[in-house]
N, C-alpha and C positions, 0 to 999 in steps of 0.2 A: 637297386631296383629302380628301372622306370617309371615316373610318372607322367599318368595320361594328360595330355591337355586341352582337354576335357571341360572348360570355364566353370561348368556347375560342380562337375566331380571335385575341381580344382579348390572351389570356395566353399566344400563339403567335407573335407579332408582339413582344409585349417579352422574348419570351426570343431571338426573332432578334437582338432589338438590345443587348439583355445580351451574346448570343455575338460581336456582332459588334466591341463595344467589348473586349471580354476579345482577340480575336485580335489587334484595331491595338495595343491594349499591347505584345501578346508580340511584335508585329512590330516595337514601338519601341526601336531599341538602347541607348534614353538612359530609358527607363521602372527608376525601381526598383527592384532585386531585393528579394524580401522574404529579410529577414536569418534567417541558419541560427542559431536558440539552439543557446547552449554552454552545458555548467556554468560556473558561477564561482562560486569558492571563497569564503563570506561571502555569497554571495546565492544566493535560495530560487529554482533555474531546474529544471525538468524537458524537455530538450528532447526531446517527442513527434516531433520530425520527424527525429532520428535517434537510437534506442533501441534495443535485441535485447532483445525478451523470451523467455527461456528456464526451459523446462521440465528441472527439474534434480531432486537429491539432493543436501539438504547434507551435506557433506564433514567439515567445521572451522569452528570459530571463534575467534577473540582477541576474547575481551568487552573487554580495556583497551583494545588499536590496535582493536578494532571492525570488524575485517576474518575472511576467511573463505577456503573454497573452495567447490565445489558440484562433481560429476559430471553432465555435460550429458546431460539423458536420451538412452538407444538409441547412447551410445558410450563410451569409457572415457575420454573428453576432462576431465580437472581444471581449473578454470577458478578463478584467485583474484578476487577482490574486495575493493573496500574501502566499507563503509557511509557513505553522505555525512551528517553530522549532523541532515538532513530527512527522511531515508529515510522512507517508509511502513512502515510491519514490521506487518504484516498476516496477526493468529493466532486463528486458535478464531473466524472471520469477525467480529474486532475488532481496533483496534489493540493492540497490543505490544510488545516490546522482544526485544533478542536474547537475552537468557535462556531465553526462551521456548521459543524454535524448541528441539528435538530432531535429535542430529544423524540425518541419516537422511531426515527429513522431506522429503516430495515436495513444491515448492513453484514457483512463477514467480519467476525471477528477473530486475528489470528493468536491465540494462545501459548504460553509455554510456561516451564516449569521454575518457578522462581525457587530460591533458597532454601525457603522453610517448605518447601516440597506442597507447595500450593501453586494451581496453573491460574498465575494472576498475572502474570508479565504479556505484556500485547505487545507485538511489532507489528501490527497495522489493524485499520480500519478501513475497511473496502464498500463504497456504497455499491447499490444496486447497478447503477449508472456505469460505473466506472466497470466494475465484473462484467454488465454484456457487452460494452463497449470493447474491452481488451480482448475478449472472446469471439469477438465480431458475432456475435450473439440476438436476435430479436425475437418477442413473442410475434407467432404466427395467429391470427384472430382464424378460431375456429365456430364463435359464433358469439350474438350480441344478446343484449337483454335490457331494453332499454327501461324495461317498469323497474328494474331490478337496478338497475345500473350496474350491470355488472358484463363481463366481459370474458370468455373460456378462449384461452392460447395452448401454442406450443412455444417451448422452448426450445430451439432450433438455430443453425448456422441458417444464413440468407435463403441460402437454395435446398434449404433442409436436409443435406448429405448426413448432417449430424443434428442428430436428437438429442437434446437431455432431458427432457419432459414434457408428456403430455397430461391435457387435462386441468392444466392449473387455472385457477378461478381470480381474474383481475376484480379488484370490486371498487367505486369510486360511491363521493358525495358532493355535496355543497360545495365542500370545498378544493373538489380535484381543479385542475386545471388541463386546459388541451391546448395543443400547440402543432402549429402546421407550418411550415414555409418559415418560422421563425416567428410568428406570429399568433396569437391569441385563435382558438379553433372550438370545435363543439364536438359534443357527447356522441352526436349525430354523423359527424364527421367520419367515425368509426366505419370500415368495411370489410366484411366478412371476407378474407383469402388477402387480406394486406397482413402487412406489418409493422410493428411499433416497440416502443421502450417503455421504460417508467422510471421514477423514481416515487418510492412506497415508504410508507411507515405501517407498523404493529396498531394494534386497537385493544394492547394490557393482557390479551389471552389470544390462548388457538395458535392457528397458522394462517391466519390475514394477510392478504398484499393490499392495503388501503392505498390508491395512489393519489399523490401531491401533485404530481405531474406526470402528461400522457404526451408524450416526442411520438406525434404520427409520422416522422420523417429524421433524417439524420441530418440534415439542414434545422431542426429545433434544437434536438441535443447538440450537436457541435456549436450554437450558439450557444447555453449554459456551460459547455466548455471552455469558450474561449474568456468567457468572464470568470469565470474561476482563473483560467492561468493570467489573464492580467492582474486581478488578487492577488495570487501566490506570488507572481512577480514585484509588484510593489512593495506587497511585505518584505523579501527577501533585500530589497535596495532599502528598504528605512529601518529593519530590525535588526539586519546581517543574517549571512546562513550561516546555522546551525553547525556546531561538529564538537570534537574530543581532542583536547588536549593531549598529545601523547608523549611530549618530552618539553621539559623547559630548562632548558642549559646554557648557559656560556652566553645571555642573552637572546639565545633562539628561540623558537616557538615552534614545534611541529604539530602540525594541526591535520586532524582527518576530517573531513566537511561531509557531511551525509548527502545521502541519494536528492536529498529537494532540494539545495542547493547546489544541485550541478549545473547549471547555466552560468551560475558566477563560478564557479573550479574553474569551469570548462574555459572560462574565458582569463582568467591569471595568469600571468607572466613574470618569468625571473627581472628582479628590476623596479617593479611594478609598487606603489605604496600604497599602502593598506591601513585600516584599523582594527584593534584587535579588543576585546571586551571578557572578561567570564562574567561567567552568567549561573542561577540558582537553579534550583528544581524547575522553578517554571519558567526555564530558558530565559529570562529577562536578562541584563544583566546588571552583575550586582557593583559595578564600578565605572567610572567613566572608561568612553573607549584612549586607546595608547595606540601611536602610528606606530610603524614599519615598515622596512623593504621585504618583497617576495624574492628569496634568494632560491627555491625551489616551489614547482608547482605541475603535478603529471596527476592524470585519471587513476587509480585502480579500481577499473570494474566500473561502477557507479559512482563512487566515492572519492572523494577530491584529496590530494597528499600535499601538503604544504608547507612549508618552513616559512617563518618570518623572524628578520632579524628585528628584534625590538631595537629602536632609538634612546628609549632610555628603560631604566630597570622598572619591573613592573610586577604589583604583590596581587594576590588572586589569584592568579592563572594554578592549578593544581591538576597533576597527571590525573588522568581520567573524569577530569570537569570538565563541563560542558563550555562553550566559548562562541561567542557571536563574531562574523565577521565582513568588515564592510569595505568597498573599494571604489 
């Protein structure tokens, strides 16, 4: 039988036969399920197909167990957590670490299903900042209220093509702050049919956006940016990045370095001498650091893949511990 060439016909007829093969699968009781990722404890899994992200208020923190609480926004629901040593912590729209965060801070937090069948396990902390930032996201000022101090946006792409909400109620006090040109600004400053950021904390109930700080410009924010990543940067050169032990044989060390640590992955080379550390729960670590050569070092994805051959034999280091590492 001929077929017509016909472009639409053409791309009409393999999606018949695309949809048609997808249904005899699902028909087939002996077809593969595809596998539900889980965490596992020593390896870097995010499982997207079963996560709660939630919009919260932090609560608490334990910097040493690295755990916490949050208030689930719009109820008085307390929800603990425990940081998985991958986590994303995502501040001032850069990474960070949990010092960082302020308690109070309105933030996403991503959930999943730890062991005991409790969704306590977090692989990130997302501030406000950082969410419209990657979104290329600003509240659109739909009108002021200066007795009130308060402020009604949209939340909307630059040129509004995309909505995700109107109507939302900015509300400030005493101690907001405003920020223009990179510099200190006023209440006043606000104008109706502009646009702006925040970064916001909770007020213990409700669904509050109290803001710390008001970016009438993206020359404000991209300077709280840029200090956050000279931060994150320093630490990473005085602390080591972060990663998972995942083989220690024969003197080697293969090491996976996490997503915040990829500017030093990124820059390792075969050859190259290194130090190497494990480290506790609360990533410190628990030994002096031990040098080495990089005898392998490539990207996967985010994630940095490293071998180091240790110079001398070294105790600590255990599959699936955490590990600092400096160069």
């Amino acid at each position: 039988m001929l077929i017509p060439r016909n472009p639409v016909l053409m791309r009409s007829l393999t999606l018949l036969m695309l949809l048609g093969a997808s249904f005899a699968q699902a028909a087939d009781p002996g077809a593969p399920a595809k596998p539900v990722l889980k965490v596992q404890p020593g390896k870097v899994i995010v499982p997207t197909d079963a996560m709660r992200r939630i919009w919260g208020e932090l609560v608490s923190l334990d910097l040493e167990k690295r755990t916490g609480t949050f208030r689930k926004e719009g109820s008085d629901e307390v929800m603990p957590f425990t940081v998985l040593p991958y986590a994303e912590l995502l501040h001032h729209a850069s990474f960070g670490d949990l010092q960082d965060f302020r308690v109070g801070v309105r933030a996403i937090f991503r959930m999943h299903e730890a062991a005991d069948g409790q969704w306590t396990w977090l692989t990130y902390i997302q501030d406000q900042m950082n969410m419209m930032n990657g979104h290329k996201e600003y509240f659109h000022v739909d009108a002021v209220d200066a007795a009130k101090g308060s402020i009604e946006v949209t939340q909307a792409s630059a040129d509004k093509s995309y909505v995700r909400e109107k109507g939302i109620l900015l509300s400030t006090d005493k101690d907001t702050l405003y920020w223009k040109n990179g510099s200190p600004a006023r209440f006043s400053d606000i104008v109706v049919g502009e646009k702006l950021r925040t970064e916001t904390h909770g007020v213990g109930s409700g669904k509050v956006q109290m803001c710390w700080n008001v970016f009438l410009d993206d020359a404000s924010l991209l300077k709280f940016q840029d200090a956050q990543k000279a931060l994150h940067a320093r630490r990473m050169t005085e602390e080591g990045a972060p990663g998972y032990a995942d083989a220690t044989e024969g003197g080697a060390l293969e090491i996976t370095l996490f997503q915040e640590g990829g500017d030093i992955a990124r820059a390792l080379k075969a050859g190259q001498k290194v130090r190497v550390a494990p480290a506790g729960v609360d990533r410190k670590p628990t030994r002096a650091p031990v040098e080495g050569t990089v005898s392998v070092a490539k990207m996967a994805g985010n994630l940095g893949k490293v071998t180091v051959t240790l110079e001398k034999e070294a105790a600590g280091f255990v599959v699936g511990g955490v590990v600092r590492l400096w160069r």
